[in-house]
C-alpha positions in Angstrom: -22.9 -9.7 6.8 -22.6 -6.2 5.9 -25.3 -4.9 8.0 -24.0 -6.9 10.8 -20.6 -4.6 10.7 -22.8 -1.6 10.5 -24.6 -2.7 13.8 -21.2 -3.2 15.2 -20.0 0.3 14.2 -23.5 1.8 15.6 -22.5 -0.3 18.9 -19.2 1.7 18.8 -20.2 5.1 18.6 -22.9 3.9 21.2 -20.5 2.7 23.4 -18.1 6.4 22.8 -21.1 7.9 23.2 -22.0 6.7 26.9 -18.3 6.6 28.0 -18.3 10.3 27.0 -21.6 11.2 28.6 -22.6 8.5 32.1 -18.8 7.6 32.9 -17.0 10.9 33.2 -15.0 9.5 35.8 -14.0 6.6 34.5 -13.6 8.1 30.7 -10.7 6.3 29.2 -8.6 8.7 26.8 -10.3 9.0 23.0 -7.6 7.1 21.8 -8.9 4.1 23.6 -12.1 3.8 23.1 -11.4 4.6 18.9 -9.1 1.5 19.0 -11.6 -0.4 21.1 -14.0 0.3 18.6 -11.8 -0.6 15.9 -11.1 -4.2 17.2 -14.6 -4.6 17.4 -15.5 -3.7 13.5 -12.1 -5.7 12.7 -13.4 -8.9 15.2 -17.0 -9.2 13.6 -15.7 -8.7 9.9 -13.1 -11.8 10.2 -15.7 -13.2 12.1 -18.2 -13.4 9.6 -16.4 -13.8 6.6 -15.1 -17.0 8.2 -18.5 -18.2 8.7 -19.2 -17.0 4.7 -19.1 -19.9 1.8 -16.3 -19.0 -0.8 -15.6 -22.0 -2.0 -16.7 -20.9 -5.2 -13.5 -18.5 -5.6 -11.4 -20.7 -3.2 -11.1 -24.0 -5.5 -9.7 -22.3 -8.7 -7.5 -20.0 -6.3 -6.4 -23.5 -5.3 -5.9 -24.9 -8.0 -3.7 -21.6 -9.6 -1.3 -21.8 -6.5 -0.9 -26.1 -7.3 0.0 -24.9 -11.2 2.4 -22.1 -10.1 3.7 -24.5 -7.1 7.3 -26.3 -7.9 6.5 -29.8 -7.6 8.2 -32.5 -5.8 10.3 -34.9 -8.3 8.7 -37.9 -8.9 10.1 -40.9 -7.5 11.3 -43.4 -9.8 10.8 -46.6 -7.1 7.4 -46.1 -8.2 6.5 -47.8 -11.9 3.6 -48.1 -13.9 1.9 -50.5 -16.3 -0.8 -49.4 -18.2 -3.5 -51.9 -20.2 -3.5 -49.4 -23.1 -4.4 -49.1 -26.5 -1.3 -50.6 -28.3 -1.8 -54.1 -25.7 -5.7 -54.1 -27.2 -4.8 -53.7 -30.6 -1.8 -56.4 -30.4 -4.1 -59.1 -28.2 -7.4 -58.1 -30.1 -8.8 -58.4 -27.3 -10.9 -56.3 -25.1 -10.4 -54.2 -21.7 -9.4 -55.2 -19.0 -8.0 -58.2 -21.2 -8.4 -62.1 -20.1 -7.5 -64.2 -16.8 -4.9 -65.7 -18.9 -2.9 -62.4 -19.6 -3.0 -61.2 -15.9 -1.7 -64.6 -15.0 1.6 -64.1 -17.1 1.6 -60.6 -15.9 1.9 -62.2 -12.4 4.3 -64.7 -13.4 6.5 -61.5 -14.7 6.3 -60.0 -12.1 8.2 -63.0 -10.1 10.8 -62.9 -12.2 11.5 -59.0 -12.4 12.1 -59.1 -8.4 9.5 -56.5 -8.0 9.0 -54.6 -4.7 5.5 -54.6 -4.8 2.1 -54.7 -6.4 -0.9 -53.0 -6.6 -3.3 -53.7 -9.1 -6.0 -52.1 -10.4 -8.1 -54.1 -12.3 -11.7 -54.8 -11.8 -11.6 -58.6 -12.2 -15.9 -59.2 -11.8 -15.5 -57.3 -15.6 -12.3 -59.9 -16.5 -14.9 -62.7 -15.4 -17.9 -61.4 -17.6 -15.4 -61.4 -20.9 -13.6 -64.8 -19.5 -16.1 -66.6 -18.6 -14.1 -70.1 -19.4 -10.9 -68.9 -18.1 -12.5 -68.6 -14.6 -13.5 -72.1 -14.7 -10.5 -73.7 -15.9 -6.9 -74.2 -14.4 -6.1 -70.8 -14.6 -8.0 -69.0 -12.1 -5.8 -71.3 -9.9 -2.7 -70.9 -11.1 -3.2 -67.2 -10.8 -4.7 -67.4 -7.4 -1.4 -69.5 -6.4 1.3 -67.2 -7.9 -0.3 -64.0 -5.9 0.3 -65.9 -2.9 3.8 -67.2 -4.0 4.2 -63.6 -4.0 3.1 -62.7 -0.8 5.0 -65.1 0.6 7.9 -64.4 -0.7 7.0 -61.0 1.0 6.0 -58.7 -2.2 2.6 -58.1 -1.4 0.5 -58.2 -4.2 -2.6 -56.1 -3.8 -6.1 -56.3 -5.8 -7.5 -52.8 -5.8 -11.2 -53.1 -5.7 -14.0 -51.0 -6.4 -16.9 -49.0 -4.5 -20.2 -48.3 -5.1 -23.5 -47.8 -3.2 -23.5 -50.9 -1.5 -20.1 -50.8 -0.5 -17.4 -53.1 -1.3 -17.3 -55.0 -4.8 -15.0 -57.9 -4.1 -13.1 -60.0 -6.5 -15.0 -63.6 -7.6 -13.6 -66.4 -5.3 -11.0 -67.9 -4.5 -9.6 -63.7 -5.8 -11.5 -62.5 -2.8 -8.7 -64.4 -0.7 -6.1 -62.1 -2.0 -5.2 -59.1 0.2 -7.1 -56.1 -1.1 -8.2 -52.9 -0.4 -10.5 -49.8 -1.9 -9.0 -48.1 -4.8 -10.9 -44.9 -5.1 -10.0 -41.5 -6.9 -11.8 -38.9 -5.1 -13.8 -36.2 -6.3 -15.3 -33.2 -5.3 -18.6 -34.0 -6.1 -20.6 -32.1 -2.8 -17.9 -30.3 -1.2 -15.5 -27.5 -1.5 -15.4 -27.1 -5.6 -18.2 -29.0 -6.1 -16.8 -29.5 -9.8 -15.7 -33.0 -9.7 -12.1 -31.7 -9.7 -9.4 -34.7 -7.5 -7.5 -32.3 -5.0 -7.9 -34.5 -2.3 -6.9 -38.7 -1.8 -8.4 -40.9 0.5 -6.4 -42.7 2.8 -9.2 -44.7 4.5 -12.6 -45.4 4.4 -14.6 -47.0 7.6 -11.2 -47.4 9.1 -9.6 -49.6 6.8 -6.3 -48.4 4.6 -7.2 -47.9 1.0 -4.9 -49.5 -1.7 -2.4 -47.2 -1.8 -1.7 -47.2 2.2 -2.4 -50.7 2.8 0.3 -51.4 -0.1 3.3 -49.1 1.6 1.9 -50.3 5.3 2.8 -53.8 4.1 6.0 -53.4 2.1 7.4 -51.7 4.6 5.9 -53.3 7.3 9.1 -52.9 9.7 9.1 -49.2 9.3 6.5 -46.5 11.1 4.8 -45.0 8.3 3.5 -41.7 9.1 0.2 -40.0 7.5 1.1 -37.3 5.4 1.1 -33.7 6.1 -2.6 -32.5 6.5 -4.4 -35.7 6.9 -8.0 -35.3 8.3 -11.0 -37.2 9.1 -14.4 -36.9 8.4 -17.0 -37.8 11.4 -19.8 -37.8 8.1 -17.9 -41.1 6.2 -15.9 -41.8 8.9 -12.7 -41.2 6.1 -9.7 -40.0 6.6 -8.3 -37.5 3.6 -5.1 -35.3 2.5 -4.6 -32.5 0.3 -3.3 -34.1 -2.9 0.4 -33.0 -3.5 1.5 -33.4 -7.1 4.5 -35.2 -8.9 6.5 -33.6 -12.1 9.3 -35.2 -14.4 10.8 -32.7 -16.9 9.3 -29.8 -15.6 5.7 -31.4 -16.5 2.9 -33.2 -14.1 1.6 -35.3 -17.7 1.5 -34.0 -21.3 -1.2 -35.1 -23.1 0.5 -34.8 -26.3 2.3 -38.0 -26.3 1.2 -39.6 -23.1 4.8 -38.8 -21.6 4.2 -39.3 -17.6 6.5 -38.8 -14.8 7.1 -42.1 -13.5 8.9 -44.8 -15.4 5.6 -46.4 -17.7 5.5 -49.6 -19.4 3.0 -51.2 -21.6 1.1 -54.3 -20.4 1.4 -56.4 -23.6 5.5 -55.2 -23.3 5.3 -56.9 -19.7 3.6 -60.1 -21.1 5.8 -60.9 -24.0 8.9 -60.3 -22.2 10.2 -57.8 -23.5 11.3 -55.9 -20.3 14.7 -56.6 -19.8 15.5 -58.8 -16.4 16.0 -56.0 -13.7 13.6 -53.2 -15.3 11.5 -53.5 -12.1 13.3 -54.9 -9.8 12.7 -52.9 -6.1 9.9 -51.1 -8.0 6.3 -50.6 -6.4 4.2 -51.3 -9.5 0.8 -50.4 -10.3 -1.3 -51.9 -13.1 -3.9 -50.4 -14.4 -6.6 -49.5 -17.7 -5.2 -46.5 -19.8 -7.5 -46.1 -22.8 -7.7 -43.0 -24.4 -10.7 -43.4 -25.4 -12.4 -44.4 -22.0 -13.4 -41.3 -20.2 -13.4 -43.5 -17.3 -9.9 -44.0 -17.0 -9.3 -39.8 -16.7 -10.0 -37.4 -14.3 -9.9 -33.3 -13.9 -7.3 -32.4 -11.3 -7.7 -28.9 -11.2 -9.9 -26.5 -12.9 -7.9 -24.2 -14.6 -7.5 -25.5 -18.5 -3.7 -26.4 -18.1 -4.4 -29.5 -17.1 -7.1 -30.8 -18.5 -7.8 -34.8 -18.2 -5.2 -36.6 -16.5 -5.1 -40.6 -16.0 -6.5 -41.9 -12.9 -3.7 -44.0 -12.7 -1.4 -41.6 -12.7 -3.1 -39.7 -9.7 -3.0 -43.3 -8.1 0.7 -43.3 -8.7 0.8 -39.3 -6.8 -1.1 -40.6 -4.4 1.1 -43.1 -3.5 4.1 -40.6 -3.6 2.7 -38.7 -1.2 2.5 -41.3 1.1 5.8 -43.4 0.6 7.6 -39.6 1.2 5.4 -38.2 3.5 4.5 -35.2 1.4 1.0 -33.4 1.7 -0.3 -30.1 1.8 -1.7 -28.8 5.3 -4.7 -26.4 5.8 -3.8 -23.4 8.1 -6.0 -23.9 11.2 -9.2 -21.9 11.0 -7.8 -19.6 14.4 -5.2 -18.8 12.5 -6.9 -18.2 9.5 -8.9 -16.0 11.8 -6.6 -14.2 13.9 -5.1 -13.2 10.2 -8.0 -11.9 8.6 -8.4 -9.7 11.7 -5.0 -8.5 11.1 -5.9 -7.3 8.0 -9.2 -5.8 8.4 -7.6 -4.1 11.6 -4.7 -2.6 9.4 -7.0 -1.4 6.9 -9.6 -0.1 9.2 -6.6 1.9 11.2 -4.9 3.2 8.0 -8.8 4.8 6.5 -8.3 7.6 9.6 -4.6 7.7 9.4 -3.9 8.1 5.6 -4.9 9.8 3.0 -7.9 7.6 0.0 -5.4 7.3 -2.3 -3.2 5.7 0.1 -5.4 3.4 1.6 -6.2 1.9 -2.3 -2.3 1.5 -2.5 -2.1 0.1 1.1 -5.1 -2.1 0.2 -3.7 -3.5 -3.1 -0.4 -4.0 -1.9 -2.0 -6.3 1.2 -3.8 -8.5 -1.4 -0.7 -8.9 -3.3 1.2 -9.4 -0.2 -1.4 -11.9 1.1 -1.5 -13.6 -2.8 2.3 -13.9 -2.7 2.8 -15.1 0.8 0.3 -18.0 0.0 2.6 -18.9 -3.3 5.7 -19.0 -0.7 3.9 -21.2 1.6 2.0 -24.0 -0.9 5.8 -24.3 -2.4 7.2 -28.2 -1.1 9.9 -26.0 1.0 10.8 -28.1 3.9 10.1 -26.8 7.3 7.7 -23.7 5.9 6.1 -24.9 2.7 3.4 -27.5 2.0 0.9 -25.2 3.8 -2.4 -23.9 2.3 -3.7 -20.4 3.1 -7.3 -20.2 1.9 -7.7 -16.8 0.4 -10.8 -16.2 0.0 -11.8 -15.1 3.8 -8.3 -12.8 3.8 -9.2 -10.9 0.9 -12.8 -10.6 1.5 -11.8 -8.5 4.9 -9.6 -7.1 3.2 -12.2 -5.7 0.6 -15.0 -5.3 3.0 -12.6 -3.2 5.6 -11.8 -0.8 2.4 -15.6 -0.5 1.6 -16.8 0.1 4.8 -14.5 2.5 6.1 -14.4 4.3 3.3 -18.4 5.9 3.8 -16.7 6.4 7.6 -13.9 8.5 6.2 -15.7 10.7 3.9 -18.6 11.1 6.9 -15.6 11.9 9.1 -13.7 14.3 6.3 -17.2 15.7 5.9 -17.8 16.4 9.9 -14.0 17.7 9.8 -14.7 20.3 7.4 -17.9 21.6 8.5 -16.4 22.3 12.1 -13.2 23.6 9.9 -15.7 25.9 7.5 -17.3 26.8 11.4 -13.8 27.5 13.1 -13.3 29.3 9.5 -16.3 31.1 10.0 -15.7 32.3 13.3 -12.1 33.4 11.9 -13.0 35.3 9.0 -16.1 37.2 11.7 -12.8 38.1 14.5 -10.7 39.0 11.4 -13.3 41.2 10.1 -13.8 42.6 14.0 -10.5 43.4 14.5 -9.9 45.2 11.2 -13.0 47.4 12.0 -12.1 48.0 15.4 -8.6 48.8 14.6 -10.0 51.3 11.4 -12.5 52.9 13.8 -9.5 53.5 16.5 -7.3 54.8 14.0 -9.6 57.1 12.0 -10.5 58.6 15.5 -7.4 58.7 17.0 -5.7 60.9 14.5 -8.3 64.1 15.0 -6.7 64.3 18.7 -3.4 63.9 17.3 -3.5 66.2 15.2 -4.8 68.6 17.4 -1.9 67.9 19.5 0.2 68.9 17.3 -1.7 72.2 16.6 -1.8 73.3 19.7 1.9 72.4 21.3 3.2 74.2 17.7 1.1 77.4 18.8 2.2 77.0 21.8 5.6 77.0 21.4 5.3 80.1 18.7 3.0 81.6 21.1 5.0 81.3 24.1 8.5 81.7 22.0 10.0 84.5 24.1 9.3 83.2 27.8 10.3 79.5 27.2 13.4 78.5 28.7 15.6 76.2 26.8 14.4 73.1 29.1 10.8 74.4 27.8 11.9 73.9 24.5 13.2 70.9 24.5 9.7 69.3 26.3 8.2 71.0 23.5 10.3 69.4 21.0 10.1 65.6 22.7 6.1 66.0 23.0 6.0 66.7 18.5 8.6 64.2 18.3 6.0 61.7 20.1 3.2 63.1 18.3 5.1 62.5 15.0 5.9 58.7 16.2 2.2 58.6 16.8 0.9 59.4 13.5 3.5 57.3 11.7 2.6 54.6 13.7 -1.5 55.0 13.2 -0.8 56.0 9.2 0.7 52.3 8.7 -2.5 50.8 10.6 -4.7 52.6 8.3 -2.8 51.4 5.4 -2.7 47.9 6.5 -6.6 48.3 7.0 -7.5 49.8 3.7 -5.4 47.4 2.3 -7.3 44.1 3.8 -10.5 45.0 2.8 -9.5 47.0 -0.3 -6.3 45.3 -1.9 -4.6 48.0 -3.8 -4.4 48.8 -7.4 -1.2 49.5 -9.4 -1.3 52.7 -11.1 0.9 53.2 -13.9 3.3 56.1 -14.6 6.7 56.8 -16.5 8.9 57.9 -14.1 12.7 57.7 -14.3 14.0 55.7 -11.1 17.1 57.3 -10.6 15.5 60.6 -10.0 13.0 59.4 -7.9 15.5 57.8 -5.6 17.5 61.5 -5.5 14.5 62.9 -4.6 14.2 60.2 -1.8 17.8 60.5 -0.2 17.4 64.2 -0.4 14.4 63.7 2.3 16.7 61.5 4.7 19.9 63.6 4.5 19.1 65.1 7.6 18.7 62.0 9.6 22.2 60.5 8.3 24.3 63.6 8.7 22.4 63.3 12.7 24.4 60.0 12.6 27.4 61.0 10.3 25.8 58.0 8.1 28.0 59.1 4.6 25.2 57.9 1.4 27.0 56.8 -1.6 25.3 56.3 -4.5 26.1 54.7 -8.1 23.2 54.9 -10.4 23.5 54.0 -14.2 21.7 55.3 -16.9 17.9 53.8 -17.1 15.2 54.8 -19.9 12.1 55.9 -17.8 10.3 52.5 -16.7 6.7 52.4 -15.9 5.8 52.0 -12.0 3.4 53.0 -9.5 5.2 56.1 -7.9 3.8 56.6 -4.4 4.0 52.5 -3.7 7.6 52.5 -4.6 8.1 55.9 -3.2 7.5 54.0 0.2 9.4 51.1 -0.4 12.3 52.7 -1.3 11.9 55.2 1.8 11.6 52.5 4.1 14.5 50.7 3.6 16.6 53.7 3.4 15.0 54.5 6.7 16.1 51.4 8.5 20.0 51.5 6.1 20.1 54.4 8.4 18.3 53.2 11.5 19.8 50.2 12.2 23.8 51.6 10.8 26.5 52.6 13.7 27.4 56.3 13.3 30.1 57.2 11.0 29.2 54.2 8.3 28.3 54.1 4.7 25.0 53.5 3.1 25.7 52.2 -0.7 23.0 52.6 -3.4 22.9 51.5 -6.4 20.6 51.2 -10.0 20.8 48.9 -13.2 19.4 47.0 -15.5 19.3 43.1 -15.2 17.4 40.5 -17.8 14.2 43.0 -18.3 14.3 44.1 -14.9 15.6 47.0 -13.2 17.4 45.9 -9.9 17.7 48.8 -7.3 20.3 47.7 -4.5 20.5 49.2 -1.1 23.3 48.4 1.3 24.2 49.4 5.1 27.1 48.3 6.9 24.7 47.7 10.3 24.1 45.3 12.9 23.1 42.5 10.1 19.8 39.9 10.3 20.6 36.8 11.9 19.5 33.7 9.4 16.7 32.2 11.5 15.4 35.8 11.6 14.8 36.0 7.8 11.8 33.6 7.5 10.3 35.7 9.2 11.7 39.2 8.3 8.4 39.9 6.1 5.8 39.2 8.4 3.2 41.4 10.2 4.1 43.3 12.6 7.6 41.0 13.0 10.4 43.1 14.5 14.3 41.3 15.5 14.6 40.8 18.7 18.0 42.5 20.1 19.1 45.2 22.0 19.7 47.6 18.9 16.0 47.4 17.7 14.7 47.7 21.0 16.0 51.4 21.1 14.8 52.0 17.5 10.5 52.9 17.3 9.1 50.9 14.4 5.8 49.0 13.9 7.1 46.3 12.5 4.9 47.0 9.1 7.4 48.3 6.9 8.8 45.4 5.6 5.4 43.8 4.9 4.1 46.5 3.2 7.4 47.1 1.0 7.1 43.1 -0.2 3.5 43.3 -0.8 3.7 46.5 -3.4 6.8 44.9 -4.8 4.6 41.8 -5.5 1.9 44.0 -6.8 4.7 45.1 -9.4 5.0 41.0 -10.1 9.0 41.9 -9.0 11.1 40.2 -6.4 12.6 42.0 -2.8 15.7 39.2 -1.7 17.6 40.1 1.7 21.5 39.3 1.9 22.9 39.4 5.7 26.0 38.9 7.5 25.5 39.3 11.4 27.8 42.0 12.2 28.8 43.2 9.3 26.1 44.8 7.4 22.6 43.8 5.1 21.5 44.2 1.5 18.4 44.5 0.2 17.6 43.8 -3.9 14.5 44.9 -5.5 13.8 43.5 -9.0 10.6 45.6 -10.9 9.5 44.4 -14.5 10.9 46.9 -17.2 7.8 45.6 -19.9 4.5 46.1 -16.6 1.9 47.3 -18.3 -1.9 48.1 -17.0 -2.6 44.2 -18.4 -0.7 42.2 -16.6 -1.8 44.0 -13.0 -4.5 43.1 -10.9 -6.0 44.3 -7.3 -4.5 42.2 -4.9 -5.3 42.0 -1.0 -3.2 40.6 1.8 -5.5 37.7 1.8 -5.2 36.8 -2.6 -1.8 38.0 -3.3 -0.8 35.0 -5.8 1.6 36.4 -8.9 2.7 34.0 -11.4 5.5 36.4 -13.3 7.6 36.6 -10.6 11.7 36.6 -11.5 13.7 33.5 -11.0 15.4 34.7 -7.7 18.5 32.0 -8.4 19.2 33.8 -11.7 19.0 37.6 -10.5 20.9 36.7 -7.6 23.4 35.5 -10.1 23.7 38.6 -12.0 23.3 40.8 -9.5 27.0 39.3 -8.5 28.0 39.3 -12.0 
């Protein structure tokens, strides 16, 4: 079976393989042809494990849903009488007792105004231990009372046994009486195959067994319909139905005192009278042998050990139950059965390429509890929707064979996604590694010409000094301006090179920040007195804190660059120092055109400039930022970014007061992953404090 599903997936990618290759033209999308080859695998896995014998986990999955089933109440119209071990003991005699006692138990039965009566005694063995009374008055006198009864219109019944030969009919004139087969069926050679009674005959050769024959007749006036999942069998030419059982106090029989669920009287009780006129009146009765000590008169009804032995005539008394209230138990067709396995397998085999492993375990287990329960909901006797048996074997074998076969076709497919993903990888880390060496070799070589562009316009502007006209100058001027633009521009490519394949390495020095950032704003006075930009600073007193000085030198230059760059004339740039929770916080504020919030994500990316007509006048590469987060990270501090559009932006950078050479390591723009980073929600806390 399992190669058969592999043959079917081959087919598949057969089949994608020649639509993709001869039929160009009539191609249907991918998606089509993977879901025609997934109703395929789905169609030949229900398929076969319909035509696979489970019988062997079937039965006792059976039988668990008929003990956690809520069984019909037993019908108290229905009464028994057994031939038992106190009627033995108080006769002293033997089973199934003399011709003599059954005649008074007939006699009885006139006077008690039964409904009914079957009985289930085997009266070839009454003849071999009553020899005399079969050849005395007696046998006559019983023969005549039956048919008094009959006549009177309670049918009296003789339930007779079958063997190989057939019928085994009573000795005349008790032939004469109506009477039918009394079997209690086994699964000797099918389904179980472990003598378990789940099933009850109904007929045999096309005529009604006891029990049928006896409610056909008592209620001959009245249609009486099979019950519910009656079929025949062309083999014994019998009909059958599922056996549905009968409880009384929350209990089928309990073995501990013999309790049952119909209303049960002895036999030597019934002789002597002692039945009070009326006890059976409108009863169907059924007589019959209950000896505990007569493995004969027991059967198994299911193979879990709850049950155990249970008396034949009490399954007689189920059976006929069943019948008198039309209640069975009705097999779900097998295209039914099919078309829901292939639900299943389908589901599963769609969810291995859609879902993650773990997933498709949970998906798989909650299906075969889903399936486990819905088969609970459906063998309950609830009218309308119950009484209906879902075999689970086939549905939970596609279920399990879908999980184990697609999984070796997920991890082939995970596996042939990764190679073409370590290829496209590949091919990635080759165009990365072009680009960074094309853009270090233009670089490198543009900055000799630019430099001797700028050699050469300053001599030429000292040399030519005295003969340049103002207009001169100013060209001369524009061109170094250019020049300068150039270089800054190249300079932060090299960087961003050298850093890729380099990382950078944190060197360590005691420096005292607050001087440092003097130093800093004493470098960009001239470009905010240009704007009539006013800095104000506010700096308290900090011990000398180790840090790399030329990495923070540039992040602290390049945002009080763009505080300047991107502030309206005449505004204030605020900056400020202190020390927060083992960090020193430096603070930076302009009163500019502000970063709109779906600009932030984004505002530390490569080469990532805002997009508005203010920035389009200003030159930048769009680098700055980058860079200044990446050597704040190598510090294993924090850079946040507070913005209100319009009114002005302000940066915070945290640096650890306690860095030491230890805790730093050479990162690259490709590793950068720093696990002492401050909480930002705290700092941003204080920093408001």
């Amino acid at each position: 079976m399992v190669s058969l599903c592999y043959y079917a997936i081959a087919f598949g990618h057969l089949m994608k393989l020649n639509f993709s290759s001869s039929m160009k033209t009539l191609r249907p999308p991918v998606s089509v042809q993977e879901t025609l080859l997934h109703i395929l695998l789905a169609g030949v896995i229900s398929l076969s494990v319909l035509t696979f014998p489970l019988n062997f986990i079937e039965a006792p999955l059976y039988d668990l849903r008929q003990w956690l089933s809520i069984k019909p109440k037993a019908d108290d119209r229905i009464a028994i009488i057994t031939i038992d071990d106190q009627t033995l003991n108080q006769l002293n005699e033997a089973s199934p007792l003399s011709l003599n006692d059954h005649l008074k138990a007939v006699q009885e039965f006139d006077r008690q105004e039964v409904k009914g009566v079957g009985y289930l005694v085997d009266f070839n063995r009454v003849q071999k231990i009553d020899s005399k009374g079969f050849q005395s008055e007696t046998l006559q006198d019983f023969y005549r009372s039956t048919v008094r009864l009959n006549a009177q219109g309670v049918p009296f019944m003789l339930g007779i046994p079958y063997d190989l030969t057939g019928e085994v009919t009573a000795p005349y004139p008790l032939s004469q009486i109506p009477q039918a087969v009394s079997i209690v069926h086994k699964d000797g050679t099918v389904f179980g195959k472990d003598k378990v009674t789940r099933r009850a005959l109904l007929s045999l050769y096309d005529r009604l067994t006891l029990e049928s024959s006896l409610i056909n007749r008592i209620y001959s006036n009245e249609t009486i319909l099979n019950p519910p999942g009656t079929y025949k069998t062309t083999d014994t030419d019998a009909q059958y139905f599922l056996l549905r059982l009968h409880q009384s106090n929350g209990s089928v029989y309990d073995s501990n005192d013999e309790a049952f669920p119909y209303p049960r009287y002895s036999f030597i009780d019934l002789i002597e009278g002692k039945l009070p006129p009326g006890t059976l009146k409108d009863k169907i009765v059924l007589v019959g042998t209950f000896l505990r000590d007569n493995p004969n008169d027991f059967t198994l009804i299911s193979s879990l050990p709850q049950y155990g032995l249970t008396p034949k005539i009490l399954i007689q008394a189920n059976i006929l139950d069943s019948i008198l209230n039309h209640q069975g138990i009705s097999e779900v067709p097998q295209t039914l059965l099919g078309l829901f396995c292939f639900i299943l397998s389908l589901a599963i085999i769609i969810a291995s390429f859609k879902v993650r492993p773990s997933r498709l375990i949970l998906l798989t287990l909650f299906l075969i509890t889903a399936t486990f329960l819905l088969s609970i909901l459906l063998f309950q006797s609830i009218p309308l929707i119950g009484g209906v048996w879902l075999p689970l074997g086939a549905p939970l074998l596609s279920l399990t064979l879908s999980f184990y076969l697609m999984i070796p076709l997920r991890l082939y497919s995970e596996h042939r996604k990764r190679y073409e993903l370590e290829n496209e990888n590949r091919m990635l880390l080759e165009v990365e590694e072009l680009k960074t060496n094309f853009l270090q070799l233009v670089t490198h070589d543009l900055k000799t010409p630019i430099a001797k562009i700028q050699g050469l316009t300053e001599q030429l502007k000292r040399s030519l000094a005295e003969s340049l006209t103002q207009k001169d100058l100013e060209l001369m001027n524009h061109i170094l301006s250019a020049n300068d633009d150039l270089n800054h521009f190249i300079s932060s490519l090299l960087e961003l090179t050298k850093l890729d394949n380099q990382g950078v390495r944190v060197h360590l020095s005691s420096k005292d920040i607050n001087s440092l950032l003097e130093t800093i704003i004493l470098k960009h006075r001239y470009s905010a007195q240009a704007k009539q930009i006013q800095i104000l600073t506010h700096f308290e007193p900090l011990f000398p804190t180790k840090f790399d000085v030329e990495l923070i030198s540039k992040v602290l230059s390049n945002l009080i660059d763009n505080a300047i760059k991107y502030s309206p004339e005449g505004t204030e740039v605020r900056i400020s120092t202190r020390e927060v929770d083992h960090f020193v916080e430096i603070q930076i504020q302009d009163q500019g055109i502000g970063i709109p919030e779906s600009e932030r994500q984004n505002l530390f990316s490569r080469f990532y400039r805002i997009k508005n007509d203010t920035t389009q006048k200003v030159k930048g590469t769009g680098l700055g930022l980058y860079l200044s987060k990446y050597f704040i990270d190598a510090h294993q501090g924090s850079i946040q970014v507070e913005s209100e559009p319009g009114l002005g932006t302000t940066f915070r950078i945290f640096i650890p007061i306690d860095l030491n050479e230890k805790s730093l390591i050479p990162v690259g723009l490709k590793t950068m992953n720093f696990k002492a980073k401050p909480d930002p929600k705290n700092l941003k806390e204080h920093s408001h404090a």
